[in-house]
C-alpha positions as CSV (number, residue, x, y, z in Angstrom):
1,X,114.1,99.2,96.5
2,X,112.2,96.3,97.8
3,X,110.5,95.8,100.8
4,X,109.2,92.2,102.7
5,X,106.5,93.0,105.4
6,X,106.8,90.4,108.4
7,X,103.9,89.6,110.6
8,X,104.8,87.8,113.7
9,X,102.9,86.2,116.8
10,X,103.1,88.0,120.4
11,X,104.9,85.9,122.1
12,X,108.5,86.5,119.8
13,X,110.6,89.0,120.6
14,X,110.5,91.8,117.9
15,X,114.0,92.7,118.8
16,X,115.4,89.7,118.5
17,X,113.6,89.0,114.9
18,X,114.9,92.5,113.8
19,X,118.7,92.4,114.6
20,X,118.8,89.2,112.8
21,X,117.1,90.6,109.7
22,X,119.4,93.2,110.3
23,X,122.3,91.3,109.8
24,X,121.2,89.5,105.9
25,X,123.3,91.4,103.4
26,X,121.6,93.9,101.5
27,X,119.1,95.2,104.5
28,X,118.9,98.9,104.4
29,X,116.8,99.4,107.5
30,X,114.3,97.7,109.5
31,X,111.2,100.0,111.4
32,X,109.1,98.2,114.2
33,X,105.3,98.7,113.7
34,X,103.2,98.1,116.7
35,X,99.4,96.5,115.1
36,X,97.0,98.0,118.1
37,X,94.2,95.4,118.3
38,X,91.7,97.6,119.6
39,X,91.0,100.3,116.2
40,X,88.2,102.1,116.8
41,X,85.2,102.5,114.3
42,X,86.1,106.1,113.0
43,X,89.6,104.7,112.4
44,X,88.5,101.8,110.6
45,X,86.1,104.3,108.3
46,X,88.4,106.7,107.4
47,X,91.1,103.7,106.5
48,X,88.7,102.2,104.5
49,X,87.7,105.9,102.7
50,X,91.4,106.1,101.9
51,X,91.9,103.0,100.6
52,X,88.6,103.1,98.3
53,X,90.1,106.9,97.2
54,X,93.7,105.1,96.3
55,X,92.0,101.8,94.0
56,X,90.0,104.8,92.3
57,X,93.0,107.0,91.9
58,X,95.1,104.0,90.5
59,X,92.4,102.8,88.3
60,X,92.2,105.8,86.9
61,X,96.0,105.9,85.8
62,X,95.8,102.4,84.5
63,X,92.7,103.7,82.3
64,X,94.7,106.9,81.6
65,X,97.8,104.7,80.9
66,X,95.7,102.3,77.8
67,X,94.6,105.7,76.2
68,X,90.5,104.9,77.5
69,X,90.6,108.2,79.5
70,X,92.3,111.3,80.0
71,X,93.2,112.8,83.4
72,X,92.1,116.3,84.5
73,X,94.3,119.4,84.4
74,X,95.3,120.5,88.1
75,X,93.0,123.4,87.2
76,X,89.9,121.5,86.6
77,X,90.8,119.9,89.3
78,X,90.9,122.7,91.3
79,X,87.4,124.2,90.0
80,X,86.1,120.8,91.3
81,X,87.2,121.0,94.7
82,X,85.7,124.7,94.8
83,X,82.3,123.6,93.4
84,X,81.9,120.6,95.8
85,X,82.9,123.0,98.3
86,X,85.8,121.5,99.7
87,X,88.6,124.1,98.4
């Protein structure tokens, strides 16, 4: 499956922009996302935490993927949480 994210302005209707994207062949679904302008700071912290943890995780398989590094065993994994204190 593919997916194409549109950004559009304020002043076009969403509605209108979606029913016509609705009716290309091969469109499975559309979803409506409403961008809040106003995020606060502990949003934008935690976003920015998760995204930093994702480009660490993914990095990770890449390096595991080339053979330069082998992954941990749920167990170790596990034992890590516990001795950080977060299990």
């Amino acid at each position: 499956m593919t997916q194409i994210l549109v950004t559009l302005n304020e002043d076009v209707a969403a509605h209108t922009v979606r029913k016509a994207i609705e009716l290309l062949r091969g469109v499975a679904s559309t979803v409506v996302f409403q961008n809040k302008g106003n995020t606060d700071k502990k949003t934008l912290r935690q976003q920015k935490r998760v995204k930093e943890s994702l480009e660490r995780a993914f990095d990770e398989l890449e390096r595991a993927k080339r053979g330069e590094h082998t992954l941990m065993s749920e167990e170790e994994f596990m034992e890590q949480l516990k001795a950080e204190g977060l299990a």
